[in-house]
C-alpha positions as CSV (number, residue, x, y, z in Angstrom):
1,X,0.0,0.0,0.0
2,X,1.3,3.5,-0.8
3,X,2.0,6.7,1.2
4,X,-0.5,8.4,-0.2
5,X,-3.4,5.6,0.2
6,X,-2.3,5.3,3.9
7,X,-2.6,8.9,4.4
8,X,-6.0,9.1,2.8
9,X,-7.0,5.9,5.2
10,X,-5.9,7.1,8.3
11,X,-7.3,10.8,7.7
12,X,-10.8,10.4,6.2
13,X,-12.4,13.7,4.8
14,X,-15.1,14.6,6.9
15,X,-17.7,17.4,5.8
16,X,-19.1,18.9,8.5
17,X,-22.8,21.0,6.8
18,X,-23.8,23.5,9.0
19,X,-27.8,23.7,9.7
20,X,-29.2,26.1,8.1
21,X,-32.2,27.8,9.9
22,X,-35.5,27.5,8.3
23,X,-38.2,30.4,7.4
24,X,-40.6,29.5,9.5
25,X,-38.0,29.7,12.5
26,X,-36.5,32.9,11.7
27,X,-40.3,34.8,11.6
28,X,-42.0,33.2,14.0
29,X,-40.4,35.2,16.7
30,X,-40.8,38.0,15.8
31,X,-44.6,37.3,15.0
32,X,-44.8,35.4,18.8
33,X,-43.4,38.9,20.1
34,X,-45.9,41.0,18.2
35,X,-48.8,38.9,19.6
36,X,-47.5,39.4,22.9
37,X,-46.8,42.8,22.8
38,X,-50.6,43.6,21.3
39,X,-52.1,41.5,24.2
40,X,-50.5,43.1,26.8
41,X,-51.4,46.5,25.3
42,X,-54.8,45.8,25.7
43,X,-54.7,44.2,29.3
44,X,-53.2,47.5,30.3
45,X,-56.0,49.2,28.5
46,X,-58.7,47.3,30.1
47,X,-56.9,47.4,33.1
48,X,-55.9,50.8,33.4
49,X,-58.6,52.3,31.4
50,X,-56.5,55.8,30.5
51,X,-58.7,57.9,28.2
52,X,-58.4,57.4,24.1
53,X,-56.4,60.6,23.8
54,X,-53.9,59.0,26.1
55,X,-53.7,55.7,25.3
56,X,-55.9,53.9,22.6
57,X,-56.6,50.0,22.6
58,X,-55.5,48.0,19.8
59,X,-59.2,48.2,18.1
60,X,-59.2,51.8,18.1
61,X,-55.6,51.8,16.0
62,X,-57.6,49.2,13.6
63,X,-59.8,51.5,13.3
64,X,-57.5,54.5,12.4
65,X,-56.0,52.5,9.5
66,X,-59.5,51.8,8.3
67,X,-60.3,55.5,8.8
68,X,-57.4,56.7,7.3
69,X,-56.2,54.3,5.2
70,X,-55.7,55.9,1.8
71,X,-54.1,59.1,3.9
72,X,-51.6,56.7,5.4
73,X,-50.7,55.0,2.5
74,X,-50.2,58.5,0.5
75,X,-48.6,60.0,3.5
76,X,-46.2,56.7,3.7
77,X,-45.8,56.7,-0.2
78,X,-44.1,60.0,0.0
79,X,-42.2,59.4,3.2
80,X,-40.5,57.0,1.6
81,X,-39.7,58.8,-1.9
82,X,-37.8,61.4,0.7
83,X,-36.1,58.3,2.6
84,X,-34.7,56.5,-0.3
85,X,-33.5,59.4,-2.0
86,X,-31.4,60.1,1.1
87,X,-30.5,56.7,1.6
88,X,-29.1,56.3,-2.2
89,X,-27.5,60.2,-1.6
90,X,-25.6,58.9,1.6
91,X,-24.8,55.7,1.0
92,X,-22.8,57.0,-2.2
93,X,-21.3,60.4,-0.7
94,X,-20.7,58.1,2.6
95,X,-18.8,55.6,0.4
96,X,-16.9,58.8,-1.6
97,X,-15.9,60.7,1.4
98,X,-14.4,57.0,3.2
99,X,-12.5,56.4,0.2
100,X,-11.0,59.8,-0.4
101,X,-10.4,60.4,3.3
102,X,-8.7,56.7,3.7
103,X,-6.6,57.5,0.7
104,X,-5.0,60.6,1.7
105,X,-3.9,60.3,5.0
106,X,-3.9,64.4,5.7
107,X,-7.9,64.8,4.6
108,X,-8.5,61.7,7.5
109,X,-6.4,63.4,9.9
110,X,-8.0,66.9,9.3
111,X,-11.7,66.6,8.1
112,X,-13.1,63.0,9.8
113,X,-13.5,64.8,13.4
114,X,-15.8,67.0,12.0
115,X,-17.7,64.0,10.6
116,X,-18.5,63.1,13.9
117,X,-19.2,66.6,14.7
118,X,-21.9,67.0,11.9
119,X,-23.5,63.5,13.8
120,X,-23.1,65.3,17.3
121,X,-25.5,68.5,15.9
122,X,-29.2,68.0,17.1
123,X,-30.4,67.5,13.5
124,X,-33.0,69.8,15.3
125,X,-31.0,72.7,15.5
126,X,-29.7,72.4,11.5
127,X,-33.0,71.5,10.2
128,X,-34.3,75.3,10.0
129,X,-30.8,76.6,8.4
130,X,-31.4,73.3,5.6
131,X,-34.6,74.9,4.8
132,X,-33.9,78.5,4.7
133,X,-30.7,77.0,2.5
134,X,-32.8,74.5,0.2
135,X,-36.4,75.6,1.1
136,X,-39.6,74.0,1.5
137,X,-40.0,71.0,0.3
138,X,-38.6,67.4,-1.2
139,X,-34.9,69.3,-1.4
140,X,-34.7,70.4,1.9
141,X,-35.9,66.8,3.5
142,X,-33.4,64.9,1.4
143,X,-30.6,67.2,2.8
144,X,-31.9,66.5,6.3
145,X,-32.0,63.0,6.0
146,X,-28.7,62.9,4.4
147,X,-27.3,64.7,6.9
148,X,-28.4,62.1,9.3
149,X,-27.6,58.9,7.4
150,X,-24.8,59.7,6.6
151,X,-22.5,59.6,9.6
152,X,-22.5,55.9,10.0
153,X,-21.8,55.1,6.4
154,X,-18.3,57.3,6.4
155,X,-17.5,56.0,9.8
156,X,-18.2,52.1,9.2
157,X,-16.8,52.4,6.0
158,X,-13.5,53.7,7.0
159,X,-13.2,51.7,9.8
160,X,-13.7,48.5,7.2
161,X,-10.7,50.5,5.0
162,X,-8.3,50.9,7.5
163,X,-8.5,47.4,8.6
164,X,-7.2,45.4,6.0
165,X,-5.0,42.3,7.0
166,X,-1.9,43.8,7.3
167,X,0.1,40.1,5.5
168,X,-2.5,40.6,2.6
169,X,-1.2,44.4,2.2
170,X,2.4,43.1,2.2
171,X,1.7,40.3,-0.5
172,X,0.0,42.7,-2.7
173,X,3.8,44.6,-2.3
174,X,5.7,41.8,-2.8
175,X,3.4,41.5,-6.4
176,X,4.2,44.8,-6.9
177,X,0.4,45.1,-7.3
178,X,-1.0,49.4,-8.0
179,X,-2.5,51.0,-5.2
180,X,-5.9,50.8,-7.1
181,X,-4.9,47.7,-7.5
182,X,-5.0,47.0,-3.7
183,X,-7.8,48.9,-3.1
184,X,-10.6,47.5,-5.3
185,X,-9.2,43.7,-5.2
186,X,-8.0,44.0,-1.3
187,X,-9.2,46.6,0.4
188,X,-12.8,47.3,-0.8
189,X,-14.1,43.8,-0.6
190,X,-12.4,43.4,3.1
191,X,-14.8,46.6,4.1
192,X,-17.4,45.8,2.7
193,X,-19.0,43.7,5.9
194,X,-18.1,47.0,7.5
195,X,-20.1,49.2,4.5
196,X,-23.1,47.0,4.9
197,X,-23.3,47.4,8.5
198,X,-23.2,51.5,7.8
199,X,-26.1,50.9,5.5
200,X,-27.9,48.8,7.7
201,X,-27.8,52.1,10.1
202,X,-28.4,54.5,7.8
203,X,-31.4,52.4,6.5
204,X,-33.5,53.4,9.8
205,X,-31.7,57.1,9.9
206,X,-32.8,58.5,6.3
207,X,-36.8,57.0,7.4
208,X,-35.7,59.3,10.7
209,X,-34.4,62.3,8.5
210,X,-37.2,61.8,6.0
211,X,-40.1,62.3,8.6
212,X,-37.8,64.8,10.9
213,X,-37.6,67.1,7.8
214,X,-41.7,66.8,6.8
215,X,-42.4,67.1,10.8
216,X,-39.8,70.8,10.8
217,X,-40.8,71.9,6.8
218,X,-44.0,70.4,5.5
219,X,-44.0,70.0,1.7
220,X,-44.8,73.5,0.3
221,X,-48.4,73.3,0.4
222,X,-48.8,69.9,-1.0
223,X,-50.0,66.7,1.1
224,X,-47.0,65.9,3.1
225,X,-45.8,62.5,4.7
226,X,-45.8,60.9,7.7
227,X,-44.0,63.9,9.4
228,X,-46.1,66.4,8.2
229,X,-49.4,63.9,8.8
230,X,-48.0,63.5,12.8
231,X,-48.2,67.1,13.0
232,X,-51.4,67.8,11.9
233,X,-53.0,64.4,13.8
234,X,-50.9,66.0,17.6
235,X,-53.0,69.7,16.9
236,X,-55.9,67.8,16.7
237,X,-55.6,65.0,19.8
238,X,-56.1,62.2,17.3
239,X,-54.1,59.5,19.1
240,X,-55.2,56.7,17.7
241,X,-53.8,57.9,14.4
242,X,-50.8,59.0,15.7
243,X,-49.8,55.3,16.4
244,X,-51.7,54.2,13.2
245,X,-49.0,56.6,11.6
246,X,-46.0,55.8,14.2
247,X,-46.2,51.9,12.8
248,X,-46.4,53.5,8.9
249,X,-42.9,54.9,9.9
250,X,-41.7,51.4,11.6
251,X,-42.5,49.5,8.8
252,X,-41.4,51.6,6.2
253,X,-37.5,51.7,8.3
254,X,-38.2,47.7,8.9
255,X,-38.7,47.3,4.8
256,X,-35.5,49.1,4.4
257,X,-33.6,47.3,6.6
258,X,-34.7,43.8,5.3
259,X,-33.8,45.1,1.9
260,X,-30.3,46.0,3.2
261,X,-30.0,43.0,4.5
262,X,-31.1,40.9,1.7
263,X,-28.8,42.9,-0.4
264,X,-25.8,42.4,2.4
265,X,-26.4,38.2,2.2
266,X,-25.9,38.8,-1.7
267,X,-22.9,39.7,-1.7
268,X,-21.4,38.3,1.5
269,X,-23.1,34.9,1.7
270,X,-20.2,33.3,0.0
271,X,-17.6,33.8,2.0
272,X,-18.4,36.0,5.5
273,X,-19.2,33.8,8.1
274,X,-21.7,37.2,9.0
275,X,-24.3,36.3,5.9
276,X,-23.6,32.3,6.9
277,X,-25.4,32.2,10.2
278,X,-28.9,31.5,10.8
């Protein structure tokens, strides 16, 4: 018997297939949790008994969305037009501004503080300049929720650029490989867990920005979104449409993060053990 058949008896290949949860396991939390959440919500109603203006029951939320359904769905409808347009605006500057700033050592050093500055600024306090700047309307809330979103895509992004395996830098070298070379065969694919993750942020931010800038400008005289509709539905006490509206906004920031996430498992599923479990 040879070497090589010895070998190959005495160390059998073993494949080891990792379980892969199923569908029903991965939303049937999450659906258990709702239930939950919506019975004890209306214990505490029955319970308690606070005044509709306070605190409506579940029924009376239904009832909103039957109400107001086609408002909801128009304010929601142009909520996210303002959202996505901020989220495509800062997940492309965000991915600029990392790049350049990681490429040039002196615009990192002098001009990412103030990054985290802009993100430390009560968005509040801004919002009124943005409008006086862009004025009423679609331009103004885009700018807002860029200004928002933003942050996290630069900062992930950078932190994913800066932390390339130092060997894999040095055999790059040794193949006398270009920088650009390095940086879209190495360096970008090694961030772009880290890019993801800033998108998966700024998914939920530019829904924040989106309704933060109707809530502060309106839309010029037009029918506004959610932001401008919660305003309008607080003058009037309607509380029962002010949740009906407050789980519009959640599920609009929930559809963009599962679409950032399916997009994520894409292009990591492959090879980062982040898209591999579950």
């Amino acid at each position: 018997m040879t070497q090589k058949a010895l070998t190959q008896q005495a160390s059998p290949s073993v494949t080891v297939t990792k379980p892969r949860s199923s569908w029903l396991e991965n939303v049937l939390p999450p659906v258990v949790a709702f239930v939950i959440i919506v019975i004890l919500w209306q214990l505490a109603v029955i319970v308690f008994a606070p005044p509709p203006f306070i605190l409506p029951g579940p029924r009376g939320v239904i009832e909103a969305f039957q109400d107001r359904g086609d408002r909801l769905f128009s304010a929601t409808w142009i909520t996210f037009r303002g959202a996505a347009l901020s989220f495509l605006a800062s997940s492309l500057i965000g991915a600029l501004v990392a790049l350049l700033l990681v490429s040039v050592p002196f615009l990192y050093k002098g001009f990412f503080p103030y990054t985290v500055v802009l993100q430390a600024v009560p968005v509040v306090a801004i919002a009124p300049i943005i409008i006086i700047w862009f004025g009423v309307g679609l331009n103004a809330i885009v700018a807002i929720g860029v200004i928002i979103a933003i942050f996290p895509v630069i900062a992930n992004t950078v932190i994913g650029l800066r932390s390339t395996d130092t060997g894999l830098k040095h055999l790059f070298q040794l193949y006398d490989a270009t920088p650009w070379q390095t940086v879209l065969k190495l360096r970008l694919p090694a961030a772009l867990p880290y890019f993801f993750t800033g998108l998966r942020i700024a998914a939920g931010a530019s829904v924040i920005g989106a309704i933060v800038g109707e809530y502060i400008g309106g839309m010029a005289g037009t029918q506004g979104g959610l932001g401008f509709l919660i305003v309008e539905l607080k003058g009037r006490l309607q509380m029962s449409s002010l949740f009906a509206t407050a789980i519009c906004a959640a599920i609009l920031g929930i559809l963009f993060f599962a679409v950032v996430s399916w997009v994520s498992n894409l292009f990591l599923k492959n090879w980062h053990e982040s898209a591999r479990e579950g």
